[in-house]
Backbone as a ProteinNet text record, in pm:
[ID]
protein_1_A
[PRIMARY]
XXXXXXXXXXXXXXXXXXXXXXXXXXXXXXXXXXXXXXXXXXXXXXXXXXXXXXXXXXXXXXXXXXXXXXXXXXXXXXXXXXXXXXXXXXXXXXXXXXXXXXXXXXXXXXXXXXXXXXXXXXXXXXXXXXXXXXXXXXXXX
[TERTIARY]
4265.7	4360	4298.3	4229.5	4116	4061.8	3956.5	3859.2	3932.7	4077.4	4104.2	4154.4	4221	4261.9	4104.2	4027.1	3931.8	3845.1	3861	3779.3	3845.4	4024.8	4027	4084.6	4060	4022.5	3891.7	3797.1	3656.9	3672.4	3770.5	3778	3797.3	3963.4	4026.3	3893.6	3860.5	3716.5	3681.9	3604.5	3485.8	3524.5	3680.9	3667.9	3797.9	3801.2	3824.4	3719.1	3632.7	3515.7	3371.8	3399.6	3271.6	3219.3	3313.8	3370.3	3254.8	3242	3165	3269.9	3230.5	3325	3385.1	3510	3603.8	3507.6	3484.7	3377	3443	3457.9	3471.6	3441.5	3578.5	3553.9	3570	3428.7	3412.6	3524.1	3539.3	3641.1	3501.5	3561.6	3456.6	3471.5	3329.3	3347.6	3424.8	3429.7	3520.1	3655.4	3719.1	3831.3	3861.1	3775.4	3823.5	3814.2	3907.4	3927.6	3982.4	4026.7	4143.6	4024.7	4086.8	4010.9	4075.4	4043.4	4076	4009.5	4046	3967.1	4000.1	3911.4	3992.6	3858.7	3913.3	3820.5	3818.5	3733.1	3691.6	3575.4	3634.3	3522.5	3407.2	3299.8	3150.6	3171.9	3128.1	3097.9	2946.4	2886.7	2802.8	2686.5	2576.4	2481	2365.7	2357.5	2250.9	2080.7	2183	2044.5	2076.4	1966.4	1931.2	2105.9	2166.1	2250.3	2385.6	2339.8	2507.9	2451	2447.2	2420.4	2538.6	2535.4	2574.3	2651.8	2804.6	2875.3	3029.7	3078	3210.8	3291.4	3378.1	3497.2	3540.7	3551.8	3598.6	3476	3358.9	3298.4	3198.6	3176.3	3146.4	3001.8	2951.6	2812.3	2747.6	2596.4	2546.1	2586.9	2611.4	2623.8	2776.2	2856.4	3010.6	3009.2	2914.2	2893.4	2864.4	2838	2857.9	2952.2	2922.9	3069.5	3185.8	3113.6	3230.6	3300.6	3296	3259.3	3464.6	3494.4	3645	3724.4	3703.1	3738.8	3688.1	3632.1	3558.7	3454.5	3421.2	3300.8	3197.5	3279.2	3183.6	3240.9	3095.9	3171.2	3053.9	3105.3	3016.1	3105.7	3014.4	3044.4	2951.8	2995.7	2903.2	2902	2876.8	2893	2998.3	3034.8	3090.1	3024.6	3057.7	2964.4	2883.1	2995.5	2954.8	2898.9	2863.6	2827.4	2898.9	3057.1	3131.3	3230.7	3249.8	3315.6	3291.7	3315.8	3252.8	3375	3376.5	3438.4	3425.4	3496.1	3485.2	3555.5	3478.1	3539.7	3519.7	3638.1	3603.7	3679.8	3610.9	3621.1	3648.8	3765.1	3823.6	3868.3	3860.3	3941	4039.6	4085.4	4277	4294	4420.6	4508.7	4472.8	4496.7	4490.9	4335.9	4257.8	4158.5	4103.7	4260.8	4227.4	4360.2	4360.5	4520.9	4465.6	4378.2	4309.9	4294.8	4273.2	4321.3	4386.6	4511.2	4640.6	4722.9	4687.3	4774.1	4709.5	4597.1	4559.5	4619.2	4697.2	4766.9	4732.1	4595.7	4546.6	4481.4	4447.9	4366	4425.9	4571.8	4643.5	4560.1	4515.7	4465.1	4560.7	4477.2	4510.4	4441.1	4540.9	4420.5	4504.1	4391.2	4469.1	4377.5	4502.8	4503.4	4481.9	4407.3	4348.9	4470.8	4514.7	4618.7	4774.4	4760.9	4877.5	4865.8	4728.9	4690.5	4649.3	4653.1	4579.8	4451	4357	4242.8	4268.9	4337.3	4321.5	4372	4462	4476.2	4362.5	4290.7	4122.6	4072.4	4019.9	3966.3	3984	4108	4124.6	4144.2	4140.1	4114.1	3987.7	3959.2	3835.3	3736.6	3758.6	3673.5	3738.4	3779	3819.4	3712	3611.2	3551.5	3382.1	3359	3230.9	3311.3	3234.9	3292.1	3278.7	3110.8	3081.5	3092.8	3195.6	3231.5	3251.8	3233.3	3244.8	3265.4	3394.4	3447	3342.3	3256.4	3241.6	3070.2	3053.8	2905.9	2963.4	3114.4	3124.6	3193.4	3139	3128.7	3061.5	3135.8	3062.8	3096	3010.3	2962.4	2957.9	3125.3	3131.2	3201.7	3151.5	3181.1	3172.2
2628	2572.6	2561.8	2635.8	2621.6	2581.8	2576.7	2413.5	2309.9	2237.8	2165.5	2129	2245.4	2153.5	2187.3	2243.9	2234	2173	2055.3	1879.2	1790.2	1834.1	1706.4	1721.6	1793.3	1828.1	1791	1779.3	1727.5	1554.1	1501.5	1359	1333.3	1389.6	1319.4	1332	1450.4	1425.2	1334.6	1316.6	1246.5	1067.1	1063.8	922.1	901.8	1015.6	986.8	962.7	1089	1059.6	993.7	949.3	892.9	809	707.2	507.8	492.4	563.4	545.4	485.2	457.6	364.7	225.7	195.5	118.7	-49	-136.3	-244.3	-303.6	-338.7	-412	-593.1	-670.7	-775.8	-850.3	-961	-1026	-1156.4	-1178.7	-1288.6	-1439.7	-1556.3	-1657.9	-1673.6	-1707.8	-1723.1	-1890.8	-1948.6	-2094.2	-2047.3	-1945.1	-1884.4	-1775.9	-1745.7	-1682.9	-1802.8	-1742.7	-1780.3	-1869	-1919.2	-2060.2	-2200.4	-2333.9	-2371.9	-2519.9	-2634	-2752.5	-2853.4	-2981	-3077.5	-3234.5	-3303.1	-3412	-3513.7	-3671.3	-3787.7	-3802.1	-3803.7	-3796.1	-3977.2	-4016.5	-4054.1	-4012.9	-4018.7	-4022.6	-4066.5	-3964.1	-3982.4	-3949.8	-4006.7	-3936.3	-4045.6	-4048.8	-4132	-4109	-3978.7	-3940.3	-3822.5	-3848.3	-3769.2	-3627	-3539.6	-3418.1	-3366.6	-3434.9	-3377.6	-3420.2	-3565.9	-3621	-3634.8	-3507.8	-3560.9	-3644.4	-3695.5	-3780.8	-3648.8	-3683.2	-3588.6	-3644.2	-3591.8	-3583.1	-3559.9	-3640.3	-3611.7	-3439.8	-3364.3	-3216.8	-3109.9	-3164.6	-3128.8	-3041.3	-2890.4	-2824.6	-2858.4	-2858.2	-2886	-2757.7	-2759.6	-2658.8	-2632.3	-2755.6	-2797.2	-2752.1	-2795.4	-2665.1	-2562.5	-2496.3	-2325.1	-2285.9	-2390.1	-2385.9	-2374.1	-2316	-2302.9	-2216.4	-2124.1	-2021.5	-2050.2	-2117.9	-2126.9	-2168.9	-2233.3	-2280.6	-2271.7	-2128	-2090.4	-2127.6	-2265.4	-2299.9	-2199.2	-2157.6	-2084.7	-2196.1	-2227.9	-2346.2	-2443.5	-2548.5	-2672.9	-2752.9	-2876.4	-2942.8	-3051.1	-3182.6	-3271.3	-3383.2	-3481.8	-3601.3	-3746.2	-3798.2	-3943.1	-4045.2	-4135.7	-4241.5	-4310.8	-4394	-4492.8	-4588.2	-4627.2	-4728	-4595	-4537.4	-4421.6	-4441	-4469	-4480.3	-4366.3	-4293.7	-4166.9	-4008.9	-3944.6	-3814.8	-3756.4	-3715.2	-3607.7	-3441.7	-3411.8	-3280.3	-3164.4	-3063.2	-2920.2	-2856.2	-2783	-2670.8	-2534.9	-2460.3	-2342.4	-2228.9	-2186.8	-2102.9	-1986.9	-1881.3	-1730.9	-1726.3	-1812	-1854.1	-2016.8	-2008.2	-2137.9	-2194.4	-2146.6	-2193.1	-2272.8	-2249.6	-2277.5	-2433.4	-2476.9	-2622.9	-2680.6	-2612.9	-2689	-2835	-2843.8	-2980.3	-3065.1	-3046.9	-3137.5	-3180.1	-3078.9	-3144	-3135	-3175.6	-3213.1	-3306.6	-3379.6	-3594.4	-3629.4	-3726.7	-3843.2	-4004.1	-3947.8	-4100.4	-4151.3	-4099.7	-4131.5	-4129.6	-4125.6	-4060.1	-4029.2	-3890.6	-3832.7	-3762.9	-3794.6	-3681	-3567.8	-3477.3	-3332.7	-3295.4	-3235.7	-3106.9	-2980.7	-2891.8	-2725.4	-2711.9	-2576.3	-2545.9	-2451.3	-2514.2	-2428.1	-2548.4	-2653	-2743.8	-2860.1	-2896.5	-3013.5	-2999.7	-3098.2	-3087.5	-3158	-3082.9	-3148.5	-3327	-3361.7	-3521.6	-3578.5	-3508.2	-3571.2	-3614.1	-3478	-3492.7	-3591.4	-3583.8	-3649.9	-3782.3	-3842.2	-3983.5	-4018.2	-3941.5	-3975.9	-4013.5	-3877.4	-3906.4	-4001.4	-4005.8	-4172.2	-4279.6	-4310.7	-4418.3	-4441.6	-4354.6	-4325.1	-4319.2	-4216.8	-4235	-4246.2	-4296.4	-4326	-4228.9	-4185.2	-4054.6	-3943.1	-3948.6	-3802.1	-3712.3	-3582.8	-3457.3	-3340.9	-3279.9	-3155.4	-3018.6	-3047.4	-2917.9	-2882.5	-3040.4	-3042.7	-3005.1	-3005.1	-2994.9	-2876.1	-2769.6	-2644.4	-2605.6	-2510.3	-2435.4	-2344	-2197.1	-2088.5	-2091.6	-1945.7	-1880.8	-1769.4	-1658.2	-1517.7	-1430.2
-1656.5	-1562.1	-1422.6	-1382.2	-1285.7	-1256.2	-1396.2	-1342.3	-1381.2	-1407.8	-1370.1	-1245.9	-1171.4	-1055.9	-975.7	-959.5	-921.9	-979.4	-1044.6	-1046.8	-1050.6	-995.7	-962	-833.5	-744.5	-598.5	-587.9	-615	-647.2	-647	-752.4	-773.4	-593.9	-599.5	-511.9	-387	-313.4	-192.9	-236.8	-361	-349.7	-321.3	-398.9	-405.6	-269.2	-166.8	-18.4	73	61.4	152.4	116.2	-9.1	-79.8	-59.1	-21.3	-13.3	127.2	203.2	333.6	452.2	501.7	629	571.3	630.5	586.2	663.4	561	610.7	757.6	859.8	941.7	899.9	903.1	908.9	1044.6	1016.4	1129.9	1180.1	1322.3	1308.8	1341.4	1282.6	1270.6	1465.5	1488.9	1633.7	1664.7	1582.8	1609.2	1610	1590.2	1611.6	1726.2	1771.7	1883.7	2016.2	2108.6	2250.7	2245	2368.7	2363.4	2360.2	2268.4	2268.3	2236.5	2328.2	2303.4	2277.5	2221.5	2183.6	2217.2	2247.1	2359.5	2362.4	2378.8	2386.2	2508.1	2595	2733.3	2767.4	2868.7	2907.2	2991.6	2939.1	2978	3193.6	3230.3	3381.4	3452.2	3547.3	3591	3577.6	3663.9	3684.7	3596.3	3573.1	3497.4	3615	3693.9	3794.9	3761.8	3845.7	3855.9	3910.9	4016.8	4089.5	4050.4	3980.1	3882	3741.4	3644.2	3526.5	3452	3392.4	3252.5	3158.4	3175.8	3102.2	3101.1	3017.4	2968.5	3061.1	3140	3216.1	3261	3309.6	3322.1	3305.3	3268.1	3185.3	3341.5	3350	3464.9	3420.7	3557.8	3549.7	3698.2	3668.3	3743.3	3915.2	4002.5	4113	4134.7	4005.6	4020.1	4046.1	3978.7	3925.2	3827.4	3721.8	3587.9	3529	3424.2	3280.2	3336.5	3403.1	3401.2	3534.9	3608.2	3748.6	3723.1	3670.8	3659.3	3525.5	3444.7	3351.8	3198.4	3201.9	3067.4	3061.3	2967	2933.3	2864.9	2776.8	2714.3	2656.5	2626.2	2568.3	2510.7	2436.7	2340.5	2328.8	2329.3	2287.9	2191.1	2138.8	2092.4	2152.3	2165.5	2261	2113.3	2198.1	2109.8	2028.8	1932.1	1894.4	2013.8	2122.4	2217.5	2348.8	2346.5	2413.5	2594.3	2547.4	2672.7	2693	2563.8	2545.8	2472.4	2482.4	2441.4	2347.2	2209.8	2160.3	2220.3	2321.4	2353.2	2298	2272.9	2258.8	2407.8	2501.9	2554.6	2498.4	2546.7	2495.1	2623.9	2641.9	2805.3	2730.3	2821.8	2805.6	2758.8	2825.1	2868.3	2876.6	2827	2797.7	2970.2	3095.3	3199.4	3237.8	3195.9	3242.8	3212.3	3110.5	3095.1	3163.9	3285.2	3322.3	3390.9	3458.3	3505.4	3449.1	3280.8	3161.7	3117.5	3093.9	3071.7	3210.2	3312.4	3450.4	3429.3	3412.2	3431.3	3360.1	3491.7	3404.3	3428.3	3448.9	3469.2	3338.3	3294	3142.2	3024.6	2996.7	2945.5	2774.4	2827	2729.3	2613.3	2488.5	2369.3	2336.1	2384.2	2377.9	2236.9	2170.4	2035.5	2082.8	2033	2049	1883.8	1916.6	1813.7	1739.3	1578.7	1547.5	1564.8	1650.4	1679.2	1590.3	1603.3	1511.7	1326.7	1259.2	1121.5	1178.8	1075.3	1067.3	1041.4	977.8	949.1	1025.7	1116.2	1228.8	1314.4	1359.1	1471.2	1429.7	1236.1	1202.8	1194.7	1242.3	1239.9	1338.2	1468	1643.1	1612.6	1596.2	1642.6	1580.6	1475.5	1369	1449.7	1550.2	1576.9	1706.5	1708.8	1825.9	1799.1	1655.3	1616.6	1445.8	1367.8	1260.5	1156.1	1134.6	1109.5	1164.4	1237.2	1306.7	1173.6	1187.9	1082.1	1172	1126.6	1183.3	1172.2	1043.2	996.9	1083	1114.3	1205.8	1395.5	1427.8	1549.9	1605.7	1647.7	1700.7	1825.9	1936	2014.9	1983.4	1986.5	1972.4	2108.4	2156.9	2313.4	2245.2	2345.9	2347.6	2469.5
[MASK]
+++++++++++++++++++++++++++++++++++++++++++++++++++++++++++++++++++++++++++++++++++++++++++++++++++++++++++++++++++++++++++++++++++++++++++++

């Protein structure tokens, strides 16, 4: 009667403390932080001091990325290379308020989580034709 409950006081340790540490899962980094997506037109001359970029799009002479809450961003040019598919990527929902306050362009922004994919995907094919979701990502942390 003994050595039974003394092996299976034995089980139960071993198969409590045996297992090692409980795995940590990772979150995909295209899921963290606030993050929007939007057809921009292409601005900028192309010099050292006005590069060639996407409407909103912070550049070094701002402060850079972080300089007005975007951390980061990525885009692709149009087919007619007059517009940009943009992702930015901010801390906070606020940091794209300059985006959705223009109402001169009357832009279509999607939030990540608001839209379906076949939705993006059929903006945005109207723009580059081979556009592909699964090729368009920034990586911010």
């Amino acid at each position: 009667m003994i050595w039974r409950s003394f092996l299976s006081l034995l089980f139960v340790a071993g198969s409590t403390f045996g297992s090692g540490p409980v795995p940590k899962h990772r979150v995909d980094p295209r899921n963290q932080l606030e993050r929007i997506m939007v057809v921009l037109p292409m601005i900028g001359s192309g010099t050292w001091n006005d590069p060639r970029r996407p409407l909103f799009a912070p550049t070094e002479a701002s402060g850079g990325p972080r300089a007005g809450g975007i951390i980061g961003f990525s885009y692709q040019l149009s087919d007619d290379g007059q517009f940009a598919i943009t992702e930015f990527v901010g801390k906070n929902r606020s940091a794209f308020q300059p985006i959705f306050s223009d109402v001169t362009h009357s832009l279509k922004i999607f939030e990540r989580g608001k839209s379906t994919r076949a939705d993006l995907e059929a903006e945005f094919r109207k723009y580059k034709k081979d556009f592909d979701l699964d090729k368009f990502q920034v990586v911010a942390r």
